[in-house]
ZAVEX-451413 format. One record per residue (C-alpha): residue number from 0; residue in three letters; x, y, z. Coordinates in Angstrom, 3 decimals. Example, Ala and Ser with C-alpha at 12.3 -4.5 7.8 and 13.67 -1.06 7.14 Angstrom:
// ZAVEX-451413
0;ALA;12.300;-4.500;7.800;
1;SER;13.670;-1.060;7.140;
//
This chain:
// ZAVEX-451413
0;UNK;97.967;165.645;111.767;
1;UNK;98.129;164.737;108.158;
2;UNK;100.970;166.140;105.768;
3;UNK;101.108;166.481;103.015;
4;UNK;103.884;168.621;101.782;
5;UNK;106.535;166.767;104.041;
6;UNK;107.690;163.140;103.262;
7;UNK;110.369;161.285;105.652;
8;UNK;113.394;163.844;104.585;
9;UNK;111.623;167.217;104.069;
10;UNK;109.600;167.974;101.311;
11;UNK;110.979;166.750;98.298;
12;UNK;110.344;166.394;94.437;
13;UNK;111.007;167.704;91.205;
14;UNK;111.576;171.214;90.602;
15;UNK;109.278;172.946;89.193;
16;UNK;106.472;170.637;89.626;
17;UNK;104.245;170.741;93.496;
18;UNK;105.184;170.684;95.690;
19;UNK;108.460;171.696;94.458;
20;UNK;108.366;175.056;92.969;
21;UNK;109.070;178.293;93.604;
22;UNK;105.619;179.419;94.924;
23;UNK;105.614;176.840;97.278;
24;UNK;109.190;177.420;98.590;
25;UNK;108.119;180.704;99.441;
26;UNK;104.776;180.149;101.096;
27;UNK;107.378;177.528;102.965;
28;UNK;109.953;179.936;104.093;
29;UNK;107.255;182.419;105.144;
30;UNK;105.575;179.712;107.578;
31;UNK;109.009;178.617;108.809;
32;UNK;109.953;181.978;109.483;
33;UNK;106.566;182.849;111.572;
34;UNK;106.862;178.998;113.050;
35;UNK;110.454;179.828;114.292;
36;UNK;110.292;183.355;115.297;
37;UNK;111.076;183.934;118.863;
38;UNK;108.696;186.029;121.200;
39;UNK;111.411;187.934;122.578;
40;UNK;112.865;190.820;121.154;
41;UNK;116.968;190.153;119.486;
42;UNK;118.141;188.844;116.045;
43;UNK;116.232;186.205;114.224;
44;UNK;118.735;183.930;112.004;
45;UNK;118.352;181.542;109.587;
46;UNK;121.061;179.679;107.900;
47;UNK;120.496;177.709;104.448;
48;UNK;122.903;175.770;102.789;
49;UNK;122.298;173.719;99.446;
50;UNK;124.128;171.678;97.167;
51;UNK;125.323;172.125;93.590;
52;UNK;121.763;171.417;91.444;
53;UNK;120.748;174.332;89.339;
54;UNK;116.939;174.852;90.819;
55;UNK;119.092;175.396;94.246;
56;UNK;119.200;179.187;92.721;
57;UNK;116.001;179.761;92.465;
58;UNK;114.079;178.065;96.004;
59;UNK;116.923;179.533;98.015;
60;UNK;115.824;183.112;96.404;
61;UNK;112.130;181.742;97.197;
62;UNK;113.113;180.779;100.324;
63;UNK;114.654;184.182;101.682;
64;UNK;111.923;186.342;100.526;
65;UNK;109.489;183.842;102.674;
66;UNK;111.804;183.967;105.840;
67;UNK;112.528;187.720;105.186;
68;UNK;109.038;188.740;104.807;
69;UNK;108.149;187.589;108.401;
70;UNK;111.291;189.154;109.785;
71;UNK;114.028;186.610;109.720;
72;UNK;117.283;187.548;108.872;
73;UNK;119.075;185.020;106.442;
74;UNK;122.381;183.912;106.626;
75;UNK;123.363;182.217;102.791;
76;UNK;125.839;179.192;102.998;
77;UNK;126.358;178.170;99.485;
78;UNK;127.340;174.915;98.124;
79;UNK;127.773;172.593;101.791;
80;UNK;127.346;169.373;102.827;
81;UNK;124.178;168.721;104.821;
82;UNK;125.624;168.252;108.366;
83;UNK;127.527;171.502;107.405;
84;UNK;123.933;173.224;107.623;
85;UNK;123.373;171.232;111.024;
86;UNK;127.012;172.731;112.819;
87;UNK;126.323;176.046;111.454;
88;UNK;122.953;176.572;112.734;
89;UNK;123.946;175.586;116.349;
90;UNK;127.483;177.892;116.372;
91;UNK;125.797;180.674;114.693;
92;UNK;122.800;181.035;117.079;
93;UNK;120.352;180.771;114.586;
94;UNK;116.713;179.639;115.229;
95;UNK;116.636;177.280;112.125;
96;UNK;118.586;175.659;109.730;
97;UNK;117.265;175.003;105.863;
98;UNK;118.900;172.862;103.466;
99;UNK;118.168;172.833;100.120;
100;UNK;119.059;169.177;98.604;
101;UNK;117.675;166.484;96.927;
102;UNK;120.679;164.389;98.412;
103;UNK;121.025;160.946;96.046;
104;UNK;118.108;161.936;93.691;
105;UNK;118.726;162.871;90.400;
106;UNK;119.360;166.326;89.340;
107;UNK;116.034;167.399;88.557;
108;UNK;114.706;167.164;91.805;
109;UNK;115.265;168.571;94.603;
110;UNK;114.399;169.493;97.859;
111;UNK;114.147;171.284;101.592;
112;UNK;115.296;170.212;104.966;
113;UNK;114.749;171.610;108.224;
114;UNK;117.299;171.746;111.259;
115;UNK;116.000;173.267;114.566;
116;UNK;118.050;175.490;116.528;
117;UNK;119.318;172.613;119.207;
118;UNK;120.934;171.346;114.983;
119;UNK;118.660;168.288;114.791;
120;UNK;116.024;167.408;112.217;
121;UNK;111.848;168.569;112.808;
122;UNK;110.197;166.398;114.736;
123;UNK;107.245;164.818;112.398;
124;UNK;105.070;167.613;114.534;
125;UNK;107.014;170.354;113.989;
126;UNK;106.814;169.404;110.631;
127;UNK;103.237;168.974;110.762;
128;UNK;102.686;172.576;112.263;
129;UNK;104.404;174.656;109.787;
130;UNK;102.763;172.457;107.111;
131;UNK;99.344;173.659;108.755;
132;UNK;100.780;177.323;108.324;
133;UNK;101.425;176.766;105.047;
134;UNK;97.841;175.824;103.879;
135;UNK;96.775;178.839;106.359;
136;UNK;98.478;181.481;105.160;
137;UNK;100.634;183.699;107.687;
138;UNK;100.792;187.602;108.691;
139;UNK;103.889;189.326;106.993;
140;UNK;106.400;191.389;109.323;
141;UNK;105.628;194.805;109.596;
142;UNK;107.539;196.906;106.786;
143;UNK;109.941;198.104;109.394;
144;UNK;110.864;194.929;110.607;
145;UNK;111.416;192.805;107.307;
146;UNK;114.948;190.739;107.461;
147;UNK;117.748;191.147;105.949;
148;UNK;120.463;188.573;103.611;
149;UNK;123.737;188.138;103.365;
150;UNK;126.458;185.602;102.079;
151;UNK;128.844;183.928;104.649;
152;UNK;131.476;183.027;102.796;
153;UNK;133.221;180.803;105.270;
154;UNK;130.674;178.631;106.047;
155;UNK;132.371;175.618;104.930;
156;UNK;135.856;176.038;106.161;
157;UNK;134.369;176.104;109.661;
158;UNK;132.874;172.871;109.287;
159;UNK;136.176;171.268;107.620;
160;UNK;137.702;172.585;110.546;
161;UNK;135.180;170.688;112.783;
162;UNK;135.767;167.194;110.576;
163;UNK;139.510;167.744;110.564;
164;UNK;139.256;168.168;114.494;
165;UNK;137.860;164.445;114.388;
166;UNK;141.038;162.703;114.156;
167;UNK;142.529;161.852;117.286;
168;UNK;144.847;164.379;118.304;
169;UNK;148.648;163.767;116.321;
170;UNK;147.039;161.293;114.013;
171;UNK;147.796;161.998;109.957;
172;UNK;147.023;160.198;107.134;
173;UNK;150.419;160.410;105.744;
174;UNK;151.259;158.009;103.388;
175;UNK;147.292;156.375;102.787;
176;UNK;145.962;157.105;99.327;
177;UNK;142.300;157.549;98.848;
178;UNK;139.769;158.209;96.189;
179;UNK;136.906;160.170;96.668;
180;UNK;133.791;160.673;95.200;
181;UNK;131.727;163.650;95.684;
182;UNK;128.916;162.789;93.001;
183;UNK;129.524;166.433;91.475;
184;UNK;127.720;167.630;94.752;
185;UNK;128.001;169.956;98.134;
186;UNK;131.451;168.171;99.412;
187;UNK;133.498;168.730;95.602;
188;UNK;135.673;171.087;97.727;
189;UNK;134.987;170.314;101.241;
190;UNK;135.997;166.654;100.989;
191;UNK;139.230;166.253;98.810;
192;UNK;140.659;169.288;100.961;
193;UNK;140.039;167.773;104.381;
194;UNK;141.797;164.585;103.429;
195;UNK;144.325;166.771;101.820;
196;UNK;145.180;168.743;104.965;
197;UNK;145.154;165.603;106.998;
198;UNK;148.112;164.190;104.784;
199;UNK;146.483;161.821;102.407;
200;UNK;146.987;161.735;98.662;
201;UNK;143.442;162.328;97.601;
202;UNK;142.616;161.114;94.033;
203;UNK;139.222;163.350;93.625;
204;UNK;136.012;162.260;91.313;
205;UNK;132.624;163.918;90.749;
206;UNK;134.219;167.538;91.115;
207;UNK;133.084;169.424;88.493;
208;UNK;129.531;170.458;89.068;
209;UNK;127.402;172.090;86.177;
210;UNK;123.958;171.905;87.830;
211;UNK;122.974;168.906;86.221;
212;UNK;125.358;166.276;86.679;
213;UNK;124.967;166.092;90.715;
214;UNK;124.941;161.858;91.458;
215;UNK;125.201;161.165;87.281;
216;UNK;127.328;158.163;87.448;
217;UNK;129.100;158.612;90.343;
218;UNK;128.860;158.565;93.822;
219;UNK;127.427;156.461;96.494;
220;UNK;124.631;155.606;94.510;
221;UNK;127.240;154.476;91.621;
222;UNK;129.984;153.419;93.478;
223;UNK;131.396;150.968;90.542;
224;UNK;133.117;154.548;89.018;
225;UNK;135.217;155.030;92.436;
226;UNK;135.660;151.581;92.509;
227;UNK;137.250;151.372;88.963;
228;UNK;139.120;154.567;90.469;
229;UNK;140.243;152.401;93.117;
230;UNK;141.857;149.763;91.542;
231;UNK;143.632;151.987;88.677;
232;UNK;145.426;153.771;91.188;
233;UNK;145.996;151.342;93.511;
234;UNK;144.704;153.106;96.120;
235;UNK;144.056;151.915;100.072;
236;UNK;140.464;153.164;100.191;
237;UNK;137.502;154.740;98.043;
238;UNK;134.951;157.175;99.447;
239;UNK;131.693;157.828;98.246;
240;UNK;129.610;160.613;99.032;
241;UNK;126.160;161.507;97.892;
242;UNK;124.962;164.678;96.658;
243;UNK;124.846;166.694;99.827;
244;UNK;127.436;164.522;101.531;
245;UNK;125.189;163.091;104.060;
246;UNK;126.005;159.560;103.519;
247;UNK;128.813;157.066;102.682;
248;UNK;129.815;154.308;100.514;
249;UNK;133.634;152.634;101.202;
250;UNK;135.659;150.792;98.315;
251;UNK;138.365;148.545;99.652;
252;UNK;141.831;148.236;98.201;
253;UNK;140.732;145.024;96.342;
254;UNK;137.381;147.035;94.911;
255;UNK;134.939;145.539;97.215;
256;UNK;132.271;148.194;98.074;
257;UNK;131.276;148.399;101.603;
258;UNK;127.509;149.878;102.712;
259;UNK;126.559;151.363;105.911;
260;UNK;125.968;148.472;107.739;
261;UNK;129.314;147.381;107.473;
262;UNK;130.825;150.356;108.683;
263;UNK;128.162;150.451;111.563;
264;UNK;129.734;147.210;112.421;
265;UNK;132.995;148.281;112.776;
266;UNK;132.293;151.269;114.605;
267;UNK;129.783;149.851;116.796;
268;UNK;132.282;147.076;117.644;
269;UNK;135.362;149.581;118.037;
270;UNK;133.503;151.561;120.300;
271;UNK;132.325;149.126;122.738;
272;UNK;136.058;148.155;123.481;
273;UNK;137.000;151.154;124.043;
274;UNK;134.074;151.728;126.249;
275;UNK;132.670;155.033;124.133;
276;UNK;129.547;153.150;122.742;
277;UNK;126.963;154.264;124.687;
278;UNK;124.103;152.189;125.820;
279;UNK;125.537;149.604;124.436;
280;UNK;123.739;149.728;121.180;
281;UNK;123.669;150.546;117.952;
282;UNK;120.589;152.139;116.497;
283;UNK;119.089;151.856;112.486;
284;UNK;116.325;151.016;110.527;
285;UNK;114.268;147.914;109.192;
286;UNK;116.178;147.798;106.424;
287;UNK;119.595;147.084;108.457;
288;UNK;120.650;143.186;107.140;
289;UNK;119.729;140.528;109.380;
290;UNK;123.875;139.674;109.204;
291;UNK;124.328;143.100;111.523;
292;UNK;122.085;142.544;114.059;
293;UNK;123.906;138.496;114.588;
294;UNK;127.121;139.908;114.710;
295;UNK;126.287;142.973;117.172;
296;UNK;124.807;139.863;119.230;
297;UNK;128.195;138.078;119.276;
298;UNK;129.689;141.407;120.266;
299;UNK;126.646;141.439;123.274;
300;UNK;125.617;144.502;121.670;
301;UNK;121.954;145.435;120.560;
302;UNK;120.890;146.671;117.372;
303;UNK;117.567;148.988;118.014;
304;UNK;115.588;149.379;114.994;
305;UNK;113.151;152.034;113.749;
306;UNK;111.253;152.927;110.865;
307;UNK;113.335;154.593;107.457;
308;UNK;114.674;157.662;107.957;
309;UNK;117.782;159.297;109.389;
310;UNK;115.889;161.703;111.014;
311;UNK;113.964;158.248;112.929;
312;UNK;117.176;157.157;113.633;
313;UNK;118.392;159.783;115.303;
314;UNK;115.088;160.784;117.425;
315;UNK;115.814;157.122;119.169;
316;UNK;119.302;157.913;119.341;
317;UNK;118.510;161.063;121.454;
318;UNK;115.357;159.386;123.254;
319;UNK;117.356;156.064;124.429;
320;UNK;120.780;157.678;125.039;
321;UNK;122.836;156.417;122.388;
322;UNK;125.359;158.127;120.164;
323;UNK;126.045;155.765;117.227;
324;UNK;123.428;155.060;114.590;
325;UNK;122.711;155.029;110.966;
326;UNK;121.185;153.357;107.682;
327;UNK;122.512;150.827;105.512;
328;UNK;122.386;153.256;102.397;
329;UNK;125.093;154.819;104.155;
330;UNK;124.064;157.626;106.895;
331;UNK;126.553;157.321;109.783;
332;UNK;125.013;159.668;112.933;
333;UNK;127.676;159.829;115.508;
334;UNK;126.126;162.680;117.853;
335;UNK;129.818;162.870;119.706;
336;UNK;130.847;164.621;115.945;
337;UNK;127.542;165.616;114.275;
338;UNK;123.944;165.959;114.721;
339;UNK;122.851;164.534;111.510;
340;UNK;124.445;162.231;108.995;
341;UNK;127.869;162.822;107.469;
342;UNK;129.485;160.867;105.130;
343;UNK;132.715;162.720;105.600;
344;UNK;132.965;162.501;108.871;
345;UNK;132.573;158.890;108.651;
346;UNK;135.388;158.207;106.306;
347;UNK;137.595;160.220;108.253;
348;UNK;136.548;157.868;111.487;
349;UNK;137.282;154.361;109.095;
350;UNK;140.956;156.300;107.924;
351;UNK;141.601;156.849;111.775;
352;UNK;140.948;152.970;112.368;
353;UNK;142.987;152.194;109.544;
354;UNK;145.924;154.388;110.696;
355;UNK;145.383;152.869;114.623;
356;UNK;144.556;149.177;113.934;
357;UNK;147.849;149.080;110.837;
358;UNK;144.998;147.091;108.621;
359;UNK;144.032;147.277;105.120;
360;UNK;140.293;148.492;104.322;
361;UNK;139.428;144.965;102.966;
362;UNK;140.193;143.459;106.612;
363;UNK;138.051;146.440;108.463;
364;UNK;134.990;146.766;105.956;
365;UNK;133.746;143.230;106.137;
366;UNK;133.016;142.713;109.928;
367;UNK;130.322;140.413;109.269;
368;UNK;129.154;138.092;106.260;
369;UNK;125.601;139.470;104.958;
370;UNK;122.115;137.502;104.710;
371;UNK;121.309;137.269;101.497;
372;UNK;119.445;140.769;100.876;
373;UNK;117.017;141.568;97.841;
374;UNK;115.434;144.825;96.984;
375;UNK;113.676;146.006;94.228;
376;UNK;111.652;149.323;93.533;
377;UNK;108.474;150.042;91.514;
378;UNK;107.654;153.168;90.699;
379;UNK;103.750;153.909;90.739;
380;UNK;101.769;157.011;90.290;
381;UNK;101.059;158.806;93.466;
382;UNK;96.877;158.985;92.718;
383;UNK;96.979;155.236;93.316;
384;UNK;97.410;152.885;96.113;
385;UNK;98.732;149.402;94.896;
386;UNK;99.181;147.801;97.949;
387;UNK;95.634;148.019;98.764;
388;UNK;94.984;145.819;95.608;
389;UNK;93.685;142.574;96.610;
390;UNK;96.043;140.739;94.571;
391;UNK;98.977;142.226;95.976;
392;UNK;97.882;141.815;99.663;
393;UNK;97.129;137.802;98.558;
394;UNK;100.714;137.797;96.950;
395;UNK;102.669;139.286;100.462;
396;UNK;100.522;137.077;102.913;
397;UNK;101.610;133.538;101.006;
398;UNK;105.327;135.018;100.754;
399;UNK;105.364;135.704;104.616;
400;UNK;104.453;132.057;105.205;
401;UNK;106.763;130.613;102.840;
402;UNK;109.647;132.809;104.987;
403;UNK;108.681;132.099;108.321;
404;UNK;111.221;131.151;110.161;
405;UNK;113.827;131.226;107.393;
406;UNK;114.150;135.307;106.593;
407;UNK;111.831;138.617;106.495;
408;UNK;109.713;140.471;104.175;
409;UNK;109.975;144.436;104.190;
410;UNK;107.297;146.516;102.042;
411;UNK;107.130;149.895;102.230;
412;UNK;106.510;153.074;100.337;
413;UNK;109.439;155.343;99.637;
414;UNK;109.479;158.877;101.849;
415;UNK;111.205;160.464;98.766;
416;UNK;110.412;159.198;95.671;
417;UNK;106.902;157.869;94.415;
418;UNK;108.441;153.847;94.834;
419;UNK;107.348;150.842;96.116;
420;UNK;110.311;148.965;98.042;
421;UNK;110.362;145.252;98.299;
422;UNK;112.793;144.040;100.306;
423;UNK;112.982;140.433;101.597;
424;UNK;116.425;138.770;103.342;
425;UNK;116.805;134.763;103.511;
426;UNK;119.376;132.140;103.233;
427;UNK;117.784;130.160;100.508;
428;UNK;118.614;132.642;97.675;
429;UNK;116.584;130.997;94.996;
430;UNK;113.534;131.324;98.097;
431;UNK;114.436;134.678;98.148;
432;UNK;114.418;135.633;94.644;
433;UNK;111.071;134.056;93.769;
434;UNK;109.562;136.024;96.979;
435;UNK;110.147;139.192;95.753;
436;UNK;109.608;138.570;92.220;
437;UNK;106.603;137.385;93.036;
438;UNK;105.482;140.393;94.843;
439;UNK;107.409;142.880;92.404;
440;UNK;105.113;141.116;89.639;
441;UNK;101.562;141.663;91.249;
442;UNK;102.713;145.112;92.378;
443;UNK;103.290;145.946;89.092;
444;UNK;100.177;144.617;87.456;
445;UNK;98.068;146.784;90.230;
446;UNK;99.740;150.291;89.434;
//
């Protein structure tokens, strides 16, 4: 079934232009409530969280007069982190889970994401099938049966309970100092607390959200600022959060900025000793450097790749078994904690190794040296279809010969922004460079 609506994180875009406006948020929450309803008689909940943008106002209004007006009763969250939205929909017995986030995208756009009742992302079907109801229409509840709202107000402190819960039993982080970065978004109270209450001196940046500064220099996506941050206060580690706190980005004690892979690596390595990582693999996308999968080798582990996505990650993850998984942009999934993502949840994990093991970041971050990795974005408009050009297609087929053997070429479309990626990985970095310039070039000549 073709959708249109829903890329590979919900539907997503800026506000106030389709399919991101108010209109459609409510045709959405009125198909999600209908998809979701339950034949038997009892409660029907929905829980929706968001982060700090300003357009999060108005689609969670839109949203709750769809869900309401086909008899859902919805539960409002308030500023939480994503995985927040995942826990919550599970303990509170709801049949769905909405968050409203455009998680590392600029404050202008944003976005909605679905959680099912099990607390796991739609399935691309389930997707599919309330996109279908969307462009259908659906029945309203009868007036005597139209839902109700209300505010829960401690919404996050249950889930900072659940990340503080994380740390091994009689572990603190007494004495550690950490910066963290919450990219003015969801976690600007969550995360500096949590660290707080587990004993570390917490250094906070990007905690003063206005609506329109969510990811604006700071963050995971800017992780120079915490890094900066880092070496000023001579700090033992730097976290970086995105917008709805989803995903991670580590700064060592020297600076050095660590991505997801590396903290994969570590955790996928830790885990196999002690005998907790299950399958024996670790599980993440295409776009996971070649360097990861070599050293996961040496460690006789597998690394299982799938397409980009979190929500792709984790549908192997449950389908094969395993419990550790992620992207290099920084989701961590570790379905003992979590059912989604969680870049807090992550850096508590790395402070736990760093309490356990007596090492500095620097020595835990950098499990593996990278292949050379290049990546570079045009954006095109979404009426046209640039790698269909012939040019283009001439341009990729000569660059896959030329690495053959000696790296790999990765083109794809973006799920959540109108981009082209071009990624290519080799040891020759000047072969590398002239690959994907070469590509970037005709690319941008056909849009």
């Amino acid at each position: 079934m073709t959708r249109k609506l829903f890329g590979t994180d919900g539907v997503r875009g800026t506000a106030n232009i389709h399919p991101m406006t108010a209109e459609t948020a409510l045709a959405i929450g009125a198909a999600a409530g209908r998809y979701f309803r339950r034949e038997q008689g009892g409660t029907h909940r929905v829980v929706i969280g968001k982060d700090t943008r300003l357009s999060g106002y108005m689609f969670e209004n839109a949203l709750t007069a769809g869900l309401t007006s086909t008899g859902m009763d919805v539960l409002l969250l308030s500023p939480v982190p994503t995985p927040a939205v995942g826990l919550l929909t599970t303990s509170m017995r709801a049949d769905v889970g909405i968050m409203i986030s455009a998680s590392h995208n600029p404050a202008i756009d944003n976005g909605i994401k679905f959680f099912g009742p099990d607390g796991f992302k739609l399935s691309d079907q389930a997707e599919a099938e309330i996109e279908a109801m969307v462009v259908a229409g659906v029945e309203p509840a009868k007036p005597t049966n139209i839902g109700r709202a209300k505010h829960i107000y401690d919404g996050r402190f249950r889930y900072q309970e659940r990340v503080k819960s994380s740390l091994p039993a009689g572990m603190r982080l007494d004495g550690i100092k950490v910066v963290v970065d919450c990219a003015n978004g969801a976690a600007y109270r969550t995360a500096p607390e949590v660290l707080w209450e587990l004993g570390a001196e917490v250094i906070p940046l990007g905690v003063s959200p206005d609506g329109t500064n969510i990811n604006q220099d700071c963050g995971s996506t800017h992780p120079r600022t915490a890094a900066a941050a880092v070496l000023q206060n001579g700090a033992d580690l730097g976290i970086c959060l995105d917008g709805d706190a989803d995903r991670i980005i580590l700064i060592d004690e020297k600076g050095q900025v660590a991505d997801g892979d590396q903290i994969m690596g570590l955790f996928a390595s830790r885990w196999a000793e002690e005998d907790r990582l299950k399958g024996g693999a670790l599980v993440s996308t295409v776009m996971s450097n070649l360097g990861l999968e070599r050293f996961l080798e040496s460690q006789n582990l597998r690394l299982e790749r799938t397409k980009v996505g979190d929500r792709y990650v984790v549908e192997a993850m449950r389908s094969g078994g395993y419990n550790l998984g992620g992207e290099q942009s920084g989701h961590i999934v570790m379905t003992d904690f979590a059912t989604t993502g969680d870049g807090l949840m992550a850096g508590v994990q790395f402070l736990a190794e760093m309490v356990r093991s007596g090492k500095p970041a620097s020595s835990l971050a950098r499990c593996f040296e990278p292949v050379p990795q290049l990546l570079k974005n045009v954006r095109y408009d979404a009426a046209t279809a640039p790698l269909e050009a012939e040019n283009v297609k001439k341009v990729i087929s000569t660059v896959e010969k030329d690495l053959a053997g000696k790296g790999r070429l990765l083109i794809r479309k973006s799920g959540t922004e109108p981009l082209i990626r071009v990624m290519a990985e080799c040891e020759d970095e000047a072969l590398l460079n002239t690959s994907v310039d070469a590509i970037v070039t005709e690319v941008e000549a056909a849009v």
